[in-house]
Every structure is written in C-alpha cells, then in structure tokens.
NUSEMI-545952 format. One record per residue (C-alpha): residue number from 1; x, y, z. Coordinates in steps of 0.2 Angstrom, whole numbers, padded with zeros to 4 digits, always signed. Layout:
<sites>
[NUM [X Y Z]],
...
</sites>
This chain:
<sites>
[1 [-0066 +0000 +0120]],
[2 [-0076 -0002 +0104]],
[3 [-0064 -0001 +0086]],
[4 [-0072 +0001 +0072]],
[5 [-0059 -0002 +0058]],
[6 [-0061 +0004 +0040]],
[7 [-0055 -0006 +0027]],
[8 [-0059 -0006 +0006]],
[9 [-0060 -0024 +0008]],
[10 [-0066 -0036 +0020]],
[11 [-0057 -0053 +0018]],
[12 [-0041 -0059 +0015]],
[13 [-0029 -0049 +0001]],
[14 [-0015 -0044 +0005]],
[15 [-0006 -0036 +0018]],
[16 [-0016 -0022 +0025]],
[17 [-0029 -0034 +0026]],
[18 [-0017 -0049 +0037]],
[19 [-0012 -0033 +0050]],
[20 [-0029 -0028 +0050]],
[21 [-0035 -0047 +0053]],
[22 [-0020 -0050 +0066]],
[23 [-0024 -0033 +0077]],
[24 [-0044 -0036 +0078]],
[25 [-0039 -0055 +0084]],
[26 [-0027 -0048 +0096]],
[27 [-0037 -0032 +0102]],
[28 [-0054 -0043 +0105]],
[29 [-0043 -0055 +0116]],
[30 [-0035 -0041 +0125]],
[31 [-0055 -0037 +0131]],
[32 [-0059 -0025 +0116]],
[33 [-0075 -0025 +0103]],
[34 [-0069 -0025 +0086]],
[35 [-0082 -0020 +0070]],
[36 [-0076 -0018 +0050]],
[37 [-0084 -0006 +0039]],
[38 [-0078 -0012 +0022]],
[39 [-0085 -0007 +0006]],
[40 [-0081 -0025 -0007]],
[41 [-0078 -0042 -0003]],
[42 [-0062 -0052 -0008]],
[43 [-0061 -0068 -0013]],
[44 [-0052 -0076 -0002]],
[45 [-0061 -0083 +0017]],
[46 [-0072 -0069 +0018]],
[47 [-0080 -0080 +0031]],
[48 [-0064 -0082 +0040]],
[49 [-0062 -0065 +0041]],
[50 [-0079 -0060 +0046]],
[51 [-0076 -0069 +0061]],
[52 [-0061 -0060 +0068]],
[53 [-0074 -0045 +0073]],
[54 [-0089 -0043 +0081]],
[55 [-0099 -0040 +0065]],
[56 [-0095 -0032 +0048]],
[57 [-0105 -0018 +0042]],
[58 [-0104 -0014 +0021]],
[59 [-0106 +0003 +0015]],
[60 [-0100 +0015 +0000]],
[61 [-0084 +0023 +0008]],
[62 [-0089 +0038 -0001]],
[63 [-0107 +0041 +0007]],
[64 [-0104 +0051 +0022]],
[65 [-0120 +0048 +0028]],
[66 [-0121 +0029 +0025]],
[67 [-0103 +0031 +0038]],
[68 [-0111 +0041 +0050]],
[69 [-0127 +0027 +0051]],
[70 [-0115 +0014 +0054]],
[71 [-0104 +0023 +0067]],
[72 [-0121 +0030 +0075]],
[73 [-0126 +0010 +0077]],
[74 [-0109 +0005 +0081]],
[75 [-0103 +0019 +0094]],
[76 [-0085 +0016 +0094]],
[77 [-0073 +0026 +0104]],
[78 [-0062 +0025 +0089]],
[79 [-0062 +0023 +0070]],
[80 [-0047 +0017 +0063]],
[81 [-0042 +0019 +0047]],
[82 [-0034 +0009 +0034]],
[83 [-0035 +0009 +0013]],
[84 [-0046 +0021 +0007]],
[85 [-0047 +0034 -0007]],
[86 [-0055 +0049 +0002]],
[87 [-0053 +0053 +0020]],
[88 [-0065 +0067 +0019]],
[89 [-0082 +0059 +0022]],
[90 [-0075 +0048 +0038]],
[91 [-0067 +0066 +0043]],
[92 [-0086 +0074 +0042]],
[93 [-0089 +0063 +0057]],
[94 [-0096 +0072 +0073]],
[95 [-0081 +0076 +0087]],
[96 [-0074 +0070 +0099]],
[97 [-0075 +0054 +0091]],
[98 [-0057 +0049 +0088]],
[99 [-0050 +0046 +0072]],
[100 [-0034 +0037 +0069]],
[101 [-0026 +0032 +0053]],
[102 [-0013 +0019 +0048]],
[103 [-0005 +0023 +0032]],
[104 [+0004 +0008 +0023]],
[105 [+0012 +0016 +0010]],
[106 [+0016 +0032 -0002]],
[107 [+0000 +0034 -0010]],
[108 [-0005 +0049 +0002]],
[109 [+0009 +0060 -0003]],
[110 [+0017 +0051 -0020]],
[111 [+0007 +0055 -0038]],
[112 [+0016 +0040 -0042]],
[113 [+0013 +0029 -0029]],
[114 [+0031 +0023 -0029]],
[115 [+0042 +0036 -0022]],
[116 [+0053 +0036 -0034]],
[117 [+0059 +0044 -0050]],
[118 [+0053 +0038 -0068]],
[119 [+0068 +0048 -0076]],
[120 [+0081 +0040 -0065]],
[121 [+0074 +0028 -0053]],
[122 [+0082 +0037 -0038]],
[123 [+0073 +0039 -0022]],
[124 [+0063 +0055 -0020]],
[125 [+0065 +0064 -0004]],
[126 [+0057 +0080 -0007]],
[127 [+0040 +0085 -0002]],
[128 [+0024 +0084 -0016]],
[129 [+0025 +0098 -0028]],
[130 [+0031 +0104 -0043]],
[131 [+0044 +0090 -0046]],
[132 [+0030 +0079 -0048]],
[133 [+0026 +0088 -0063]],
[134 [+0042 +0088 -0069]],
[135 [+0043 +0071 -0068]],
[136 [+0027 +0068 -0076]],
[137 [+0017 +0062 -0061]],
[138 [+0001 +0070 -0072]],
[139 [+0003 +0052 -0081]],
[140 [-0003 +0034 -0075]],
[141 [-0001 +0019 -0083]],
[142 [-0019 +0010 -0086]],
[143 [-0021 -0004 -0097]],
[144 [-0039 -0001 -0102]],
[145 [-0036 +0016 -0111]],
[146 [-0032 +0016 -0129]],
[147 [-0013 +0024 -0128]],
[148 [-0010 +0014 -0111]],
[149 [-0011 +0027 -0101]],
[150 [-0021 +0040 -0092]],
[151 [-0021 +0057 -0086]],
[152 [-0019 +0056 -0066]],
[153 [-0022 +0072 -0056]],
[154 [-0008 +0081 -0045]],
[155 [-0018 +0093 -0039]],
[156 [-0033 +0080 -0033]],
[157 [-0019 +0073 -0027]],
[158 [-0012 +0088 -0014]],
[159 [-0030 +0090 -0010]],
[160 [-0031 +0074 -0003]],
[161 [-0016 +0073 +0006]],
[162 [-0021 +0092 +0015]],
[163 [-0037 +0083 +0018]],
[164 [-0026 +0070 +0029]],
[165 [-0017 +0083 +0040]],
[166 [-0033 +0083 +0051]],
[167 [-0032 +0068 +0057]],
[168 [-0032 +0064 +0077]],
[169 [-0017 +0053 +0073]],
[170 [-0008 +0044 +0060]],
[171 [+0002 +0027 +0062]],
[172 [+0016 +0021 +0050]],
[173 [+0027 +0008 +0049]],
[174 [+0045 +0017 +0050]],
[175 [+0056 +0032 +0052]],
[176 [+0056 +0036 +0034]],
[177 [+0036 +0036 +0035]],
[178 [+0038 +0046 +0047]],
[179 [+0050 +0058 +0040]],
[180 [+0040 +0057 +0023]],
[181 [+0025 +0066 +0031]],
[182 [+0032 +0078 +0041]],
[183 [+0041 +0084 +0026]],
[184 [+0022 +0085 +0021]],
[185 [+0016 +0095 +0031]],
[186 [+0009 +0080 +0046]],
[187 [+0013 +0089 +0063]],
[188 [+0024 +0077 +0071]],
[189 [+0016 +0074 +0087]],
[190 [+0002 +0066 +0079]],
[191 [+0013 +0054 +0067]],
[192 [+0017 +0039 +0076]],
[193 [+0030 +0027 +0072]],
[194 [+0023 +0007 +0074]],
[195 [+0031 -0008 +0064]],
[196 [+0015 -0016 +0057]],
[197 [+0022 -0033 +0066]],
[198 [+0008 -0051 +0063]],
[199 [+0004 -0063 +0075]],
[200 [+0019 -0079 +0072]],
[201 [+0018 -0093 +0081]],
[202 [+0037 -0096 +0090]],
[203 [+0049 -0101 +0080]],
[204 [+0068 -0108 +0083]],
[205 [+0075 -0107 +0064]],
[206 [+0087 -0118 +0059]],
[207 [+0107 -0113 +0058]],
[208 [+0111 -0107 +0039]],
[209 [+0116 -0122 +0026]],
[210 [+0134 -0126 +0021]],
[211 [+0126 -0122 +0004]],
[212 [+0127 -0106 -0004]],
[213 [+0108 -0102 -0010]],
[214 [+0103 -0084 -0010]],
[215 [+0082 -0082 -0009]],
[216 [+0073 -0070 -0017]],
[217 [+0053 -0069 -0010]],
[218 [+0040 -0055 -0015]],
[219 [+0032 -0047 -0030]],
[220 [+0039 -0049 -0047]],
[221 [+0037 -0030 -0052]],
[222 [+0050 -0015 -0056]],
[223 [+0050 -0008 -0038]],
[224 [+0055 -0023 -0028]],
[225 [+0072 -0022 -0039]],
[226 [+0074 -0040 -0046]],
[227 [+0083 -0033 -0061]],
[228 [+0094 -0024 -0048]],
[229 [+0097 -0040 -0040]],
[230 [+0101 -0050 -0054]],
[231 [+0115 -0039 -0059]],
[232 [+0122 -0038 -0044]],
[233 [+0123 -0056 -0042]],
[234 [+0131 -0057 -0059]],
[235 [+0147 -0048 -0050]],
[236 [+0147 -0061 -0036]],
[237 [+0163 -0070 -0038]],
[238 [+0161 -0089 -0033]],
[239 [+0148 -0103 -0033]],
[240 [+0129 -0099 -0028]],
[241 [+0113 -0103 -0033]],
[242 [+0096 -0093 -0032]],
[243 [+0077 -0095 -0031]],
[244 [+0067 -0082 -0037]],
[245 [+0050 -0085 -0026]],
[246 [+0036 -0076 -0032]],
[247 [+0026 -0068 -0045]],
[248 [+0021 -0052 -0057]],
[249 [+0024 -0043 -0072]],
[250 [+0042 -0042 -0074]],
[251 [+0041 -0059 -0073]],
[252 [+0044 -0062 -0092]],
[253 [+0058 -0048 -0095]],
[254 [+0066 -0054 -0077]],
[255 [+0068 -0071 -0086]],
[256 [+0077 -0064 -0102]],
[257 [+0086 -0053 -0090]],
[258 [+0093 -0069 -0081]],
[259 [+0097 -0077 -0100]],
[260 [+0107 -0060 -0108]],
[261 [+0118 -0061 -0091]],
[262 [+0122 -0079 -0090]],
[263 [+0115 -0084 -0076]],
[264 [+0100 -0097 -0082]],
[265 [+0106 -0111 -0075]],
[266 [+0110 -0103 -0057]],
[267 [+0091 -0095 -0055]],
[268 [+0076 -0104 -0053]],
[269 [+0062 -0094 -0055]],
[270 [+0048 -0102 -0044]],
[271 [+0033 -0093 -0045]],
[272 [+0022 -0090 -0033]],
[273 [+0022 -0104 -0017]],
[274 [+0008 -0103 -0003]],
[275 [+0014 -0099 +0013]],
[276 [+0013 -0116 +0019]],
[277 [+0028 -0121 +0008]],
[278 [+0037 -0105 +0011]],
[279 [+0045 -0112 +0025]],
[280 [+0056 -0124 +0016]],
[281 [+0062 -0111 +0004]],
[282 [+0068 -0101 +0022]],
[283 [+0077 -0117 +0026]],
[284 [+0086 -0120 +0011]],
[285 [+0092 -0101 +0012]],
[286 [+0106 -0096 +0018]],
[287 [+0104 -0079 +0016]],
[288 [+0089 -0069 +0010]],
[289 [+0089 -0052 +0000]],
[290 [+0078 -0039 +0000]],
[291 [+0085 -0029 -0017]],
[292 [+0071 -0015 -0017]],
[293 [+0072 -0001 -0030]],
[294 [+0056 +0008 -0019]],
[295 [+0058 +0012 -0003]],
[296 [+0051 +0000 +0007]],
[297 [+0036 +0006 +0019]],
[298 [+0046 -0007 +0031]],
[299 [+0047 -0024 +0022]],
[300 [+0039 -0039 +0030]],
[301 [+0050 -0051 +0021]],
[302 [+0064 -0046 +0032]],
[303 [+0055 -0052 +0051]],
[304 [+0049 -0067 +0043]],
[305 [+0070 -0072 +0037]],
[306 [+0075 -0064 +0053]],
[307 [+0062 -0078 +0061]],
[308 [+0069 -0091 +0053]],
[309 [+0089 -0087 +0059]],
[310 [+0092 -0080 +0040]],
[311 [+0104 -0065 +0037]],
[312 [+0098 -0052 +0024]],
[313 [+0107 -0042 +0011]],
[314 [+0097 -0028 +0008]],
[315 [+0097 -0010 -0001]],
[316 [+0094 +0004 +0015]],
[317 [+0080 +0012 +0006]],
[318 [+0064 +0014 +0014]],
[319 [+0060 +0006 +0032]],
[320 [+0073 -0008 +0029]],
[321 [+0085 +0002 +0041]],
[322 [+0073 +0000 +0055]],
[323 [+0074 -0018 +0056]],
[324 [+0090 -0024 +0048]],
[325 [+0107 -0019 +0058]],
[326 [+0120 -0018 +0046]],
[327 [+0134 -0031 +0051]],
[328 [+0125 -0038 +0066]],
[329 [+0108 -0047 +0057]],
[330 [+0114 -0043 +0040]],
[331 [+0121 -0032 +0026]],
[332 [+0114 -0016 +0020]],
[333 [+0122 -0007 +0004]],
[334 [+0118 +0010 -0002]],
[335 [+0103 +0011 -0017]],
[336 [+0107 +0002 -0031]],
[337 [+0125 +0001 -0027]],
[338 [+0128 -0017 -0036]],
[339 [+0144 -0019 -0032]],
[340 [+0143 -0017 -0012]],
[341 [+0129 -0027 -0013]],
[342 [+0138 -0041 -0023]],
[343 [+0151 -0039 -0008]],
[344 [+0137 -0043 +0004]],
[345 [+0132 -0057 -0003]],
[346 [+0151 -0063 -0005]],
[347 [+0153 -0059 +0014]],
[348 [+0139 -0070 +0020]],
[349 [+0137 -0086 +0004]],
[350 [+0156 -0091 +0009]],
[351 [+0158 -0088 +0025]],
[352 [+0147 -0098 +0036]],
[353 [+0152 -0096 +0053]],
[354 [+0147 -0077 +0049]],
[355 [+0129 -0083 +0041]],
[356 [+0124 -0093 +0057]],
[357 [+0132 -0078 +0069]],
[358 [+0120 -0065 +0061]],
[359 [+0108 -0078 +0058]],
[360 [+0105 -0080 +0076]],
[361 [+0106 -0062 +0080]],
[362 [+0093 -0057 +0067]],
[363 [+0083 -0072 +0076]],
[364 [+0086 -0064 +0094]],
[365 [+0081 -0044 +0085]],
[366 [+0064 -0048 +0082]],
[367 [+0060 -0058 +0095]],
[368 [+0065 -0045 +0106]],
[369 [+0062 -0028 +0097]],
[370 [+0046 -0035 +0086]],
[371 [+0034 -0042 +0097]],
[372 [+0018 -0042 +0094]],
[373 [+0010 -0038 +0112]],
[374 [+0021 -0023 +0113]],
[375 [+0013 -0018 +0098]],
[376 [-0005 -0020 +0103]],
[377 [-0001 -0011 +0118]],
[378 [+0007 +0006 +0108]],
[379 [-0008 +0004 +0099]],
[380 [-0019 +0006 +0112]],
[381 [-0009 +0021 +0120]],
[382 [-0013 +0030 +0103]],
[383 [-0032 +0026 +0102]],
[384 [-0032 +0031 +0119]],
[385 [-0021 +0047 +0118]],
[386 [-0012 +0042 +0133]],
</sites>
C-alpha cells in the first residue's frame, strides 16, 4: 500500500513530527511505500527525516491544485493527515481515494486551543459554541500586535471544524479525544481511538531509589500545571527533593513561585536536557508527575516513566486515564485537587516497597498494552477500512 502523509513540517520538531517519523519507519518495514507532502522545513535532520520515506514532495498546503499534482504523481491508496490549518483543499481531492486524519490535539474544536477556561482554568466539557464567546475565545494572545493580542475568529473556527466532519476517518489518541468529537458533532464509527505509541528500544528499568526525588519533565507553560504542582508539593509533609526538567515561558514566574513558597532549595530547575541525558533523570526518580492543568491529548511522558519502572502521580484530566491505573502504576487525583495530590506523592516518596510494586507494574502496562506493532497493525485496519 502506498501512504502519502501530510505534515506542515518535514523534519524533526516535535511530537507529531517523531509519531509521524516512527509510523513511516515501521509501515515501510511492514512492506508499505511511504511519501511526505510537507509544506516548510524544520531545522533539525531534515535529511534524517527525508530518509524515512520514499521521497518528499513540497507544496503550499493551501493550493488544492498543487495537492492534487502531487497525489496524481504519487497515487496513494491513502492520505494521512497530520497538522494542518485547512482540511478543505486535501478534502477536494477526487473519491474513492481514502482520507484519514490523526488529530493530536484540541485546536480542531477549541478557539483557544487549550481546552480549558480563561476565567477559571477548569476543564471545558461542552461542545464549541456560545461559551467560547463568553469566555472570550474571540481574543488570542500574539506578541507582534501592538496591545499583545489579536482578534481570533470563532466563527472561522466552527467552519473549519464542520469542514472536518467529512472525513473518511479520524484517529486520536484517547477516550476523551474521542469523546471530545463526538460531542462535536464526528460520527462515531469514524472516530478511532489509537495511543500515538514511538518506536523504544526494550528497556528493564531500574527498581525506584531509597531517595525521595519527585521528577517533573515537559514544557514550562501554564497548561502543563507547574504552578499547580509546586503548591501541591508545598503541602507534602516530609523530606523530598524535585527537579524541574524542562523549558518555556513560565519558567521565570515558576522560579519566583518556588521562592514565595519556600521551596528554593528543594527544586532545581534544570532546563531543557536532550534525550540522551534524560535517562539519568528517570533513574534518579522515584516517582514522576504529570501535574497538568490541560487535558492531556494522552501524555507521552507518562509511557516513557512507565518504561523506566517509575510510578506517576498525575491529575486525571485529559488522556492520562487511559494509561495511568490509579493504584496499580500510579496515583491519579482529581483536577487541581492539591491536597490529594500532595497525598499521592506522600503515598509513594515514603513508602518504597509500594514505589517498586507499582513501578514494576507501570513497567509490565505498557509493555503489554502499548506496543508498538499492535499499533501499526490498528492502523493499517483503519487505512484499510477492515
């Protein structure tokens, strides 16, 4: 079968791009041809990339006719479809060519992008629509305008996620994905529930240290719940120390945050450490957290401690359900309840029998339920339709 995937970028940058890298490598040795229509390069072993299909094809993601040239030369069976802003021109395509859609996160059916609220920072459950005007959707923050912010349209918005209902099929990454569309109006046999699981090499992890460290790893911005985070630990009665991994732009009000509560000599904040190093910071975990005001699509950083034999503590928003079992691989408290997550972490920092225990279950859960050739396989029964 020929795939032609379509991606704004073609090269390493985050990751869409690694899942898109990891299913071309796995698909073209399962027998498959792979090709990339991109529209911009990233910085980062384009060359690299390039190889991992059968050829790479650059065009204006915008110009239905430059797509239809490339899919006329390529003649896939089926276009898949990753980040783009306008389905519309990839769904003027002539039938019965197959379109298929993996949708990473809630820019489809969120104004905001986030999935949560700006007057409360709650969750949002309901469907797009008149609370986005309510809670002032029509504004986006943009650095380059003169008041630091711009007009964003809701209605462009709606357009574009009708535009998507059209679709063959559509792929996400957990139930509340899942939910999410259907609540916008995605019929549901066409919505397809697939963890976007990456090619790792076996791993035995290493039992959980005597020493209580809790590891933070991911972006430093308002949605990953830092702040959240560092208050919660401020309740945690006890010895423990933190490292903060990562970068962004809450990095500098994190840091003052950390001072007003007391806890500047118990948090290191690390910055960002390349995935080389990012193996010792596993180790010298002994449990991991995943404090996140958004709700997680699913939450990669949670397999990669699973692999590693690491417990989580976790808020259950988003797709963090789907792969963290309260109590068996970890601890899940409800959003932004501080105090039962400062009870998680008192659970598994002082009581390490119970770290290793769940440690070595999270490490047996996604070597059994997240594996990555059960994955290539559900995708190929949805490209297929069988």
């Amino acid at each position: 079968m020929t795939i032609l995937f379509v991606n704004e970028r073609c090269g390493y940058f985050g990751g869409v791009e690694q899942n898109i890298a990891d299913v071309a490598a796995g698909l073209r040795a399962r027998g498959h041809h792979c090709h990339l229509l991109a529209q911009a390069e990233t910085t980062r072993d384009v060359a690299g990339y390039r190889a991992l299909f059968d050829a790479c094809h650059a065009c204006n993601l915008a110009d239905a006719a430059a797509i239809a040239a490339c899919v006329a030369a390529v003649r896939p069976a089926v276009v898949y479809v990753h980040k783009v802003t306008h389905i519309a021109p990839l769904l003027a395509l002539p039938k019965p060519l197959r379109i298929v859609r993996m949708i990473h996160d809630h820019d489809v059916c969120c104004p905001r992008r986030h999935k949560y609220f700006a007057y409360n920072s709650r969750i949002c459950r309901h469907a797009a629509g008149w609370r986005c005007w309510a809670d002032g959707a029509f504004v986006a923050r943009d650095r380059t305008a003169p008041l630091g912010v711009r007009y964003h349209s809701i209605p462009a918005t709606l357009r574009e996620l009708r535009a998507n209902h059209a679709l063959d099929a559509v792929i996400v990454g957990s139930r509340f994905m899942r939910d999410e569309l259907c609540d916008n109006g995605f019929a549901a046999p066409r919505v397809h529930v697939l963890a976007p699981i990456v090619r790792w090499d076996a791993l035995a992890g290493t039992p959980a240290p005597d020493e209580p460290r809790i590891v933070y790893i991911g972006q430093l911005i308002r949605g990953k719940g830092v702040d959240l985070l560092l208050r919660a630990m401020a309740l945690v009665r006890a010895p423990w120390q933190a490292e903060i991994v990562g970068d962004g732009n809450a990095r500098a009000a994190l840091e003052c945050l950390c001072r007003q509560l007391g806890l500047g000599e118990r948090v290191q904040f690390r910055g960002w450490v390349d995935n080389a190093a990012l193996g010792a910071v596993y180790t010298r975990a002994k449990v991991v957290v995943v404090p996140s005001r958004w709700p997680e699509p699913f939450g990669m950083v949670g397999l990669e401690a699973m692999r590693h034999a690491r417990p989580v503590v976790a808020f259950a928003v988003g797709g963090i359900p789907d792969w963290c079992v309260d109590g068996v691989t970890g601890i899940l408290a409800p959003e932004q309840d501080l105090a039962a997550f400062a009870r998680g972490l008192e659970q598994v920092l002082h009581d390490t029998p119970r770290a290793r225990q769940m440690g070595a279950a999270a490490l047996a859960h996604v070597t059994t339920a997240f594996n990555f050739d059960a994955y290539l396989g559900a995708l190929e029964r949805v490209f297929t339709h069988t």
